[in-house]
N, C-alpha and C positions, 0 to 999 in steps of 0.2 A: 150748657150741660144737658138739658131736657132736649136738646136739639140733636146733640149728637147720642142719646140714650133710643131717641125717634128713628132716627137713622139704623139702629142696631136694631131695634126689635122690626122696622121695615124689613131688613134682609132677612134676619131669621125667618119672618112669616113668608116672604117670597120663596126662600131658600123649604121650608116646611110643605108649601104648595106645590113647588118642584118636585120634591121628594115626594110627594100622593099621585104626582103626575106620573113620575117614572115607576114608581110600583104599580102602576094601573096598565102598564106595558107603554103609554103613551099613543101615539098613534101609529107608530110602527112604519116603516121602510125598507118593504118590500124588492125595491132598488137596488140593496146589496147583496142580494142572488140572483145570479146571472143566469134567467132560464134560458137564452140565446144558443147557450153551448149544444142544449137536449137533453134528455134524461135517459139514463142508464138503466134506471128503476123502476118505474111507476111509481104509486101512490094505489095499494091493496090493503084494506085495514083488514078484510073477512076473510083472508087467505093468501096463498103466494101466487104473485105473477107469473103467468107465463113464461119458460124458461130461469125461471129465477134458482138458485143455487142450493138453497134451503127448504124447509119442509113447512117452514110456518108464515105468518099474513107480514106486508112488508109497508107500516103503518105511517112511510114519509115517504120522500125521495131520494135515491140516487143520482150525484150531478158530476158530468167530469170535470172535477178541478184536481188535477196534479200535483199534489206537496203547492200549492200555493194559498196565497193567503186569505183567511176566511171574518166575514165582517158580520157582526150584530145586525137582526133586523128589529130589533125593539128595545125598548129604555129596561132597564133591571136590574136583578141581581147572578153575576156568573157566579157558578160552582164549577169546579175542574174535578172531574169524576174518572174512574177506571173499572171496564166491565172487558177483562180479557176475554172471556167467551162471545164477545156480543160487541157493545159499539169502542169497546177500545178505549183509547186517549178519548178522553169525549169531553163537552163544557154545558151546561145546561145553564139556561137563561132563564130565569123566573120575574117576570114582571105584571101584575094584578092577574085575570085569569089567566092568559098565557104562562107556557112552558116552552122552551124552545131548545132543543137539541143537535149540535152539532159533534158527528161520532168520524169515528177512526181517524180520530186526528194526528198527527205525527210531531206537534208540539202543543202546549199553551203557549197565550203570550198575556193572560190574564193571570190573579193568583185568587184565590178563592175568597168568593164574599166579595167580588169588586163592583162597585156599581156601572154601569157599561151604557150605551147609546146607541142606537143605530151609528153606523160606519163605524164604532170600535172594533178594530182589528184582535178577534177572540183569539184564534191562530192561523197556523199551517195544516193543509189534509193531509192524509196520508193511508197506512196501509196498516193501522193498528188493530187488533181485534180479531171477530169474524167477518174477515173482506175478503176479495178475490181479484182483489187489487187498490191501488192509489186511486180514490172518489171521497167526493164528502157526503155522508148521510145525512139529509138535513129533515126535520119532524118535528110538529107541534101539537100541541096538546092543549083544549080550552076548557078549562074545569074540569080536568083529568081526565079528558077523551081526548081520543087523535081527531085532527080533522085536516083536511087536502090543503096541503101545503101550496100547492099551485094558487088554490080559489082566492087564499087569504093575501099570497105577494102582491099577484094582480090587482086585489083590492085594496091594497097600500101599497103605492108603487113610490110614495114620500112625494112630502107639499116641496113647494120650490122654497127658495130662500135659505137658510138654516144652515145645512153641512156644505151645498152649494155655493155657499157666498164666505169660504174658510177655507184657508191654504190647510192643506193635507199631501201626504205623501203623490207623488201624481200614479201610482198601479191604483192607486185608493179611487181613483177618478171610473174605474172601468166602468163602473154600472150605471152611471152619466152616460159618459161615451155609449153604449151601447142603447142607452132609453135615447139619445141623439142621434142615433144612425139611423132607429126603426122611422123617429119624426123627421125624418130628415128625405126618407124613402131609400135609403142607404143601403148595403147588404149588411146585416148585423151577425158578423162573421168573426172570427178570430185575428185576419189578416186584416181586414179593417179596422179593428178594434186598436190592435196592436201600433198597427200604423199612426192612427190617432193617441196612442198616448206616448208616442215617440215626437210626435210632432210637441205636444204639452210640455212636453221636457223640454223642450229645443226653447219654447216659445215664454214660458212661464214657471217651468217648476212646478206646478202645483200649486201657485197661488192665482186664485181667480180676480183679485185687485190689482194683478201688476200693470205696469204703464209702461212701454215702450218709447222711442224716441218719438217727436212728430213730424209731421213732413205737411206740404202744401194741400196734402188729402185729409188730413186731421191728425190725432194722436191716437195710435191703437191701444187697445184695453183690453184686459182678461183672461179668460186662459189659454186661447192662443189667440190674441195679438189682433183684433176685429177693428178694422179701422170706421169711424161713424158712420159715413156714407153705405161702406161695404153690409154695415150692421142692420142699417135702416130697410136697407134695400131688401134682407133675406131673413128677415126675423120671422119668427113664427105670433100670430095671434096669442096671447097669454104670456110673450116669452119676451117681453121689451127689456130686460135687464139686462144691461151690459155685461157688470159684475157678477151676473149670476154664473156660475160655473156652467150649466148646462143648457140655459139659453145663449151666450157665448160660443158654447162649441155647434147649438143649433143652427146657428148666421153662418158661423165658419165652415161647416160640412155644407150647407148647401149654397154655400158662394163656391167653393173648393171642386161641390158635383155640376155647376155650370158650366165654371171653366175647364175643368180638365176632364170633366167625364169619366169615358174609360180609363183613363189615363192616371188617377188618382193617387193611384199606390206607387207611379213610380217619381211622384211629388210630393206627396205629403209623408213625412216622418223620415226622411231621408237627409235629415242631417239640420242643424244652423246656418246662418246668412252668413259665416264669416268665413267660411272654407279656403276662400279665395284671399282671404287678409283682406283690410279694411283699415279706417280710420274712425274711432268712436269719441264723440264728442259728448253723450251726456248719457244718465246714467241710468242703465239698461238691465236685462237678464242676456246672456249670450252664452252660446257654446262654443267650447273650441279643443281643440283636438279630435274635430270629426274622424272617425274611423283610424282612432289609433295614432293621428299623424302630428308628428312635432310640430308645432309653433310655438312664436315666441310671445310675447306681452311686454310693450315695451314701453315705461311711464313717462312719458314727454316732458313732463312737470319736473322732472327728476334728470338733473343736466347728465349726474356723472353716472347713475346707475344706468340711462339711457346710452352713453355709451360704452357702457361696459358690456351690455347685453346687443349692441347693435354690431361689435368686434365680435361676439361669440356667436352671430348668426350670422357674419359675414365669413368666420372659418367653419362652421357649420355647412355651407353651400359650396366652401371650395373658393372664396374669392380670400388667394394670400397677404397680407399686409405689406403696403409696399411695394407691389407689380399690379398691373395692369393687367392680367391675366386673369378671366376667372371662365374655372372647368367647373361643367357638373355632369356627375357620373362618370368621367374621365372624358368627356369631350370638350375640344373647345369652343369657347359660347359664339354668340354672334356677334360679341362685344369687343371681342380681339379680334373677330375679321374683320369687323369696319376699324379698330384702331391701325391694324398692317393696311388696309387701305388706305388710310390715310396717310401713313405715314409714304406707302408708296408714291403719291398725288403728291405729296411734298418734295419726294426727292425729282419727279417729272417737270415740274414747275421750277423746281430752280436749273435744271440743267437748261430749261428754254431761258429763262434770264440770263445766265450766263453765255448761252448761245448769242444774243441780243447783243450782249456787252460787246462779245468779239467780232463781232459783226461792224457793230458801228467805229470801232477803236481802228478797223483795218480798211473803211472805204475808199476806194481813189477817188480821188477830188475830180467834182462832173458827171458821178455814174447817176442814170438818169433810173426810171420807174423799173422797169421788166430786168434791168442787169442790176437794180436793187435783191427783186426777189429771187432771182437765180442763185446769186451768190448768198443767200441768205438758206434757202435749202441745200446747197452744197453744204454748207458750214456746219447745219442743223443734219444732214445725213451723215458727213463724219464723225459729229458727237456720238447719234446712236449707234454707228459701226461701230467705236471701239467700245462702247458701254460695253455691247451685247458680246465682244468679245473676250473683253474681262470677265465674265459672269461664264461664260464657257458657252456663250450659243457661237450662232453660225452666220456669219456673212456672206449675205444673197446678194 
């Protein structure tokens, strides 16, 4: 009893420390704002920027995110707030002296009072409020002043380990990917980016612990699939962790920028290894139905349902139950020209045996070598005379 009373009040104090931890903002991760994209806005706290739309100081940043999704950079407490004349849908993050404000949102996905974490998905941007279009307004404030939102991201741009080494959504991966492309020497671009969390999908889902099949190269590992050798050879100094989400995708972009170079976007995130059908023997992440396109899954283990579904991909392609015929698209395959070949080569072969039979059944007794073979193509050219004549050709 005293054992398990020790146990409960360890949590609690852990669980109490935690909680002084995240009200104090924590250390913050800067990582889940993608300065990559550009800014729209500046950062003007004593007046308005240049060109800027309005008449007063414009005390954060403007960033283009598109009705897309918006993530915590500090431990706290969200409020879901509404300032129609000004930031809209907005969520305000309070964690020790930090303040952190995300405006014109176009949903929450928090409900008020919630305690939140760097990478909590707060919401959606959008076009609520005073905008002048779909961007997120993002500004902080440290003991009730603003201060440059740029200075403080870069200055926490998040320790490794932690949200990195925990399957999450894989969009949730972007600001990985993207602190991966800049160490990678990568272009840290939309199209790239993109392309790499297409690949994550393909690869992992979004869990940075997944295991792959293995092959004579090792077992690949992580979030996209870094096989040992591959990993050793291109890791970055500080970044040996396999498991880690973003040392992972560090191996893999700059294995990915060796081999293909230029070439990169039209290989990576273009689909799963099974396009082509395959045979899977142990137990994987895989995609299938690349680009929309039927295939089947067929459970080997599984006598009768394997071929109930092996009938329903064989009328699926055209090949009918019971003939030898199989069309796709309305042509005939190359599988009925060689079977009418053969079947031709069958009916050639027996008319020469038979040729043979009447051949020998009719020789006069003493016909010696050369009036063997004479008589034997005589024999063998009137066969194919009449053949070709039954058939409607023509006798040369």
């Amino acid at each position: 009893m005293a054992k398990g009373a020790y146990s409960i009040l360890k949590k609690k104090l852990v669980d109490k420390v935690q909680s002084w931890f995240d009200e104090s903002g924590g250390d913050g991760a800067g990582g889940w704002i993608d300065l990559s994209r550009g800014i729209n806005t500046p950062y003007s706290p004593n007046g308005p920027p240049p060109g800027y739309a309005f008449n007063w100081p414009h005390p954060g940043i403007d960033l283009p995110y598109i009705y897309e999704p918006v993530y915590s950079t500090i431990s706290g407490t969200a409020h879901t707030k509404e300032m129609p004349g000004g930031f809209g849908h907005y969520i305000q993050v309070h964690g020790g002296d930090l303040d952190v404000i995300y405006g014109h949102l176009s949903k929450w996905l928090v409900h008020e009072g919630q305690r939140v974490h760097p990478g909590t998905k707060l919401g959606i941007s959008g076009n609520t409020g005073a905008s002048t279009g779909p961007y997120l307004h993002y500004e902080m404030h440290q003991n009730g002043r603003p201060i440059n939102p740029i200075k403080w991201l870069k200055a926490h741009p998040g320790k490794k380990g932690g949200k990195s080494s925990a399957p999450r959504e894989v969009s949730a991966w972007r600001p990985e990917v993207m602190q991966a492309l800049r160490l990678a020497g990568l272009p840290a671009n939309s199209a790239y980016a993109n392309a790499w969390l297409r690949q994550i999908n393909t690869e992992s889902s979004g869990n940075p612990s997944a295991t792959g099949p293995g092959s004579s190269e090792g077992t690949p590992r992580g979030l996209v699939q870094v096989k040992p050798g591959t990993f050793n050879a291109y890791k970055l100094p500080g970044h040996g962790n396999v498991l880690n989400g973003l040392d992972n995708l560090i191996a893999g972009m700059r294995y990915a920028k060796a081999r293909y170079g230029g070439r990169m976007l039209s290989t990576i995130g273009v689909g799963g290894p099974y396009a082509n059908g395959g045979m899977v023997t142990k137990h994987q992440i895989a995609e299938i139905g690349e680009g929309n396109k039927p295939e089947m899954v067929v459970p080997l283990t599984r006598r009768n349902r394997a071929i109930q579904l092996i009938e329903q991909a064989m009328s699926y392609v055209g090949m009918n139950k019971g003939k030898t015929e199989v069309t796709v698209n309305n042509d005939n395959s190359t599988i009925e020209r060689l079977l009418q070949q053969n079947i031709s080569l069958n009916a050639q072969n027996n008319n020469l045996t038979q040729t043979l039979i009447n051949v020998v059944q009719n020789l006069p007794v003493g016909i010696d070598g050369d009036s063997l073979n004479k008589h034997f193509n005589k024999k063998n050219g009137n066969s194919i005379s009449l053949e070709a004549y039954s058939k409607g050709g023509s006798i040369v």
